[in-house]
N, C-alpha and C positions, 0 to 999 in steps of 0.2 A: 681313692687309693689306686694307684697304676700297677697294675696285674705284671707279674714277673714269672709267667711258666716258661718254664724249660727249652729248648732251641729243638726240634723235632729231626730226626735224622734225614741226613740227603738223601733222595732216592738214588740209585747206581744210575750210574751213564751220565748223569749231569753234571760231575765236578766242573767244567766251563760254567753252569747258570750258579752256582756258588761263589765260583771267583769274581764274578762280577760283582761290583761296588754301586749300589746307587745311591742316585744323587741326592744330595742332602738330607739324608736317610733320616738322623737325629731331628732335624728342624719339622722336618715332615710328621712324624711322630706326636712331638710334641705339641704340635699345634692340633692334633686332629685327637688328643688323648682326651679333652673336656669332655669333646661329642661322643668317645667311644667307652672309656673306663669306666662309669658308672652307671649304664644301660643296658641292663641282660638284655641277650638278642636286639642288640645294634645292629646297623645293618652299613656298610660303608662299600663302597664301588673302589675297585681302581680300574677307572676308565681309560687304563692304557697299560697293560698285564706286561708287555714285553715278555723277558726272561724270571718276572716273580718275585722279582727282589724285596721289590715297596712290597707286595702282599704278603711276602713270608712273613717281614717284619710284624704287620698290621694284625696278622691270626697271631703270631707268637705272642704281642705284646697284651693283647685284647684277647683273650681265650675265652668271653662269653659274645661276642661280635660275629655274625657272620657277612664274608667278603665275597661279591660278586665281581666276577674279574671280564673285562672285556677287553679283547681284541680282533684283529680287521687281518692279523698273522696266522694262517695254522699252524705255522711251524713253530711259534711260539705259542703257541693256546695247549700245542700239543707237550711243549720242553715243560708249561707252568705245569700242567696237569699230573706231570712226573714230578716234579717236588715239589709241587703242594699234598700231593694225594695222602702225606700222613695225619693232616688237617680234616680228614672224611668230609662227611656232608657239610661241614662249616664254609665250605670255599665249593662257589660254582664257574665254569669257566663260559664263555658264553662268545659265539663267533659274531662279532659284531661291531663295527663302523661306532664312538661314540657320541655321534648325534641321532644313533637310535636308540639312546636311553629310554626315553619314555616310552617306547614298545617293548622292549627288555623291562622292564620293572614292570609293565600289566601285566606282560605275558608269565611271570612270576608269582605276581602276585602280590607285591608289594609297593604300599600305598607312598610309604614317605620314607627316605634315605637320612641315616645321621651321621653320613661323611661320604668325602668324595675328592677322589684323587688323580691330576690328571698330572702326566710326565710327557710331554710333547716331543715333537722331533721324530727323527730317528733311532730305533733301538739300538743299544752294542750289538744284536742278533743278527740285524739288518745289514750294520755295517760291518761286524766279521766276516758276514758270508761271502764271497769274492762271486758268487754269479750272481748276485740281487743286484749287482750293477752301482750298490747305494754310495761304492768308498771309489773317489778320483785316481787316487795312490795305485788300483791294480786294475788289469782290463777284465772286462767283462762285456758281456751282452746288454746293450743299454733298457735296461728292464726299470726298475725303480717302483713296482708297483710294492707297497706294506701288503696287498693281498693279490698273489700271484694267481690265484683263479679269477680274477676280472678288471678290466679295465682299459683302457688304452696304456700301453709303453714308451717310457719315456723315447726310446726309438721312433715311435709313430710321433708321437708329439714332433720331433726334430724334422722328419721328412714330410711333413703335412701340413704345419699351419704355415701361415703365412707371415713373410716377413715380419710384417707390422706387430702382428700377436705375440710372435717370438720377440721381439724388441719389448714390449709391454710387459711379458712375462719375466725379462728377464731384468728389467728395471725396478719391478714392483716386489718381487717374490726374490729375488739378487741385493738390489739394490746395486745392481753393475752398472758403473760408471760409462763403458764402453759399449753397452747394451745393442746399438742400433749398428755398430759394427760390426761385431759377433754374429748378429742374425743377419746380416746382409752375407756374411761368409759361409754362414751355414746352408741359405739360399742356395748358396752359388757352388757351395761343394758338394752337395746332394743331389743337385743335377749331376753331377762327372760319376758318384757313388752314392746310393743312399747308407746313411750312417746304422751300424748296427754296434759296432762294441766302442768302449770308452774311452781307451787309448787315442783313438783317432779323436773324441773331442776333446781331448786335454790337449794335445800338442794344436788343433786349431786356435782354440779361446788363447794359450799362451801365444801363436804367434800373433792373433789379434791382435792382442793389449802391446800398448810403447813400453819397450824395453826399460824405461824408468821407472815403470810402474811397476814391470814383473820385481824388481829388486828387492821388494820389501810385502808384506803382509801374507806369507806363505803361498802356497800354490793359487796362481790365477785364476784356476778352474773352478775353487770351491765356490763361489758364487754363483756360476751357471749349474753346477749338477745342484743346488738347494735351489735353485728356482725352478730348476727342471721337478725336482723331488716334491715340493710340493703344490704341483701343476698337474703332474699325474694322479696323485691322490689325494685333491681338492681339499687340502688342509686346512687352509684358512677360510673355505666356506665351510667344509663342517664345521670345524672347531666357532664357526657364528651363530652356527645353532643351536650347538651342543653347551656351551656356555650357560644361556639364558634355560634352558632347558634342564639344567645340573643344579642350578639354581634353587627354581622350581620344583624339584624334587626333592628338597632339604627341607626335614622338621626343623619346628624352631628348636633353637640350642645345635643343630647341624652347621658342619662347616666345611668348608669345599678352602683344599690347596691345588694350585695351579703351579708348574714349575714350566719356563718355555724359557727356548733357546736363543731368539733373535726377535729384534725389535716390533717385527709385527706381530709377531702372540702375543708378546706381551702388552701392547698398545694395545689389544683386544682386549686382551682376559684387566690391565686397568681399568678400561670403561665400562667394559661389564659389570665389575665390582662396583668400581663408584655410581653407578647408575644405583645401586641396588642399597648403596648405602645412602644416598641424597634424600634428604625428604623432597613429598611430593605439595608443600603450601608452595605460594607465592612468598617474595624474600620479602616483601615487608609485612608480613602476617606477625602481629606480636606476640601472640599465641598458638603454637600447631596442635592440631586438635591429633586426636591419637591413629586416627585413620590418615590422616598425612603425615605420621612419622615416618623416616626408614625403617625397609624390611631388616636392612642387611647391616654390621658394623665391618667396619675393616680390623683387619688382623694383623696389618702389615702397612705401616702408614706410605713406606714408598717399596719396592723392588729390593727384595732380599737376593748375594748372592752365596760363593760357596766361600768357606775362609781357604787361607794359603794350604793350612792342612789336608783339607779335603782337596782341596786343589790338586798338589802334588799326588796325592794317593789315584784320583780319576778324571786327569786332564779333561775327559768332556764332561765336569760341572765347571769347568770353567768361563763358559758364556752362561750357566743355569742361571735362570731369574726367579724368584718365586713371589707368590704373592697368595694372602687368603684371606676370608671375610667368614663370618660365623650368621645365620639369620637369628633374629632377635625377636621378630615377631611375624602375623601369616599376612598376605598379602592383604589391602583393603579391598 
């Protein structure tokens, strides 16, 4: 039976983390309602807290489930804290990078997880805020860090690596077609000025790119600030961790949803999945004995996205992908 308690009032000062929509709210839910609706004191992660949205929903809908929320933001650990807080001890907020889940759940105390939810990317938080540097559209200080007390800036990044790595980075993490162009100009402008706000690197990458190319697929630049964004905060090596990791911390009957943005999370968070769902015999074994079956089943035979509906309502699910697996049994 799916638990239907009451919607808990906003805390004051937050109406912006209410108005925000997340993404594929509904689908999310649903798929992760098996693991949570019939298990007093479930216990489900959302390994990417943002502004609280996915977890509001998860306590409201689940009111015998308790949700540990992680994020690598204070200023969002801090906004969740204010509207979750009428959820009491049910909801823990916890500052922390999600490839260190498994030190967050000893340090808790809690052995096995029966859900787990990751919303990749950039938060709306991140990218409303005009000094995190994160949105092309307004200048800022080219900062880009999700946790503004440590790291290199995406600043530093642009006046310090070298050619080559900038080129690398911006083909691999971009997928920028002009790549080796870009950083040879970036080279070349940071001698005369080194770059500090973001203004100045939009109108470089635009004048980069051939005039043919600026005419269509929106701003030119978006490709370099996401390669830049997740270069500074080592995205796609956590999230290599934290995967196999999220995993493993699922009881059986647990299920892990994954929602990401662009092609290389989700080429990740697929393989990770199907890895987990493959049995481990040889393919012409005519028999798999039960220790080489799959752990994991899929839940999502390919890449779910958002419908038109949702679409319109919160243009950024409109690149959202999702994908989830349930475990079925404990590892051999």
């Amino acid at each position: 039976m799916t638990a239907t308690a009451a919607q808990p009032p906003a805390a004051s000062g937050d109406a912006e983390a209410h108005a925000h929509v997340p993404v594929l709210l509904d689908r999310c839910m649903d798929l992760l309602a098996p693991a949570l609706a019939e298990r007093p004191g479930a216990v489900v992660v959302d390994a990417t807290l943002g502004m609280g949205g996915h977890s509001e929903a998860l306590l409201t809908r689940f009111p015998r489930a308790r949700l540990i929320g992680l994020d690598r933001d204070p200023e969002a650990l801090a906004r969740s804290r204010r509207r979750l807080a009428p959820f009491g001890d049910r909801f823990t907020a916890v500052h922390a990078v999600y490839d260190e889940l498994p030190a967050v759940l000893a340090r808790l105390g809690i052995p096995r997880i029966d859900g787990i939810l990751f919303d990749l990317g950039v938060s709306s938080l991140q990218l409303d805020e005009a000094d995190r540097g994160f949105a092309y559209a307004r200048d800022a200080p080219l900062d880009m860090r999700m946790d503004p007390t440590r790291g290199i800036t995406a600043a530093e990044v642009l006046n310090t690596y070298p050619a080559d790595d900038l080129s690398r980075i911006l083909r691999e993490y971009g997928e920028e077609r002009f790549a080796r162009k870009i950083a040879a100009t970036i080279v070349r402008e940071r001698a005369r000025e080194p770059f500090r706000d973001s203004a100045r690197l939009v109108d470089l990458v635009r004048d980069a790119i051939p005039a043919a190319t600026r005419r269509t697929g929106g701003n030119p630049a978006k490709r370099t600030f996401q390669a830049l964004r997740i270069e500074v905060n080592q995205e796609l090596t956590v999230l290599e961790r934290a995967l196999p990791a999220a995993l493993a911390a699922l009881a059986v009957g647990g299920r892990i949803v994954v929602l990401s943005y662009h092609s290389l999370e989700d080429r990740m968070t697929k393989r990770a999945l199907a890895a987990g769902a493959a049995s481990k015999a040889p393919p012409d074994l005519p028999v798999v004995p039960d220790a080489l079956q799959p752990t994991f089943t899929l839940l999502t035979r390919a890449s779910e996205g958002a419908t038109e509906a949702e679409t319109a309502e919160n243009p950024r699910a409109a690149s959202a992908r999702l994908r989830a697996a349930e475990r079925v049994r404990e590892d051999s």
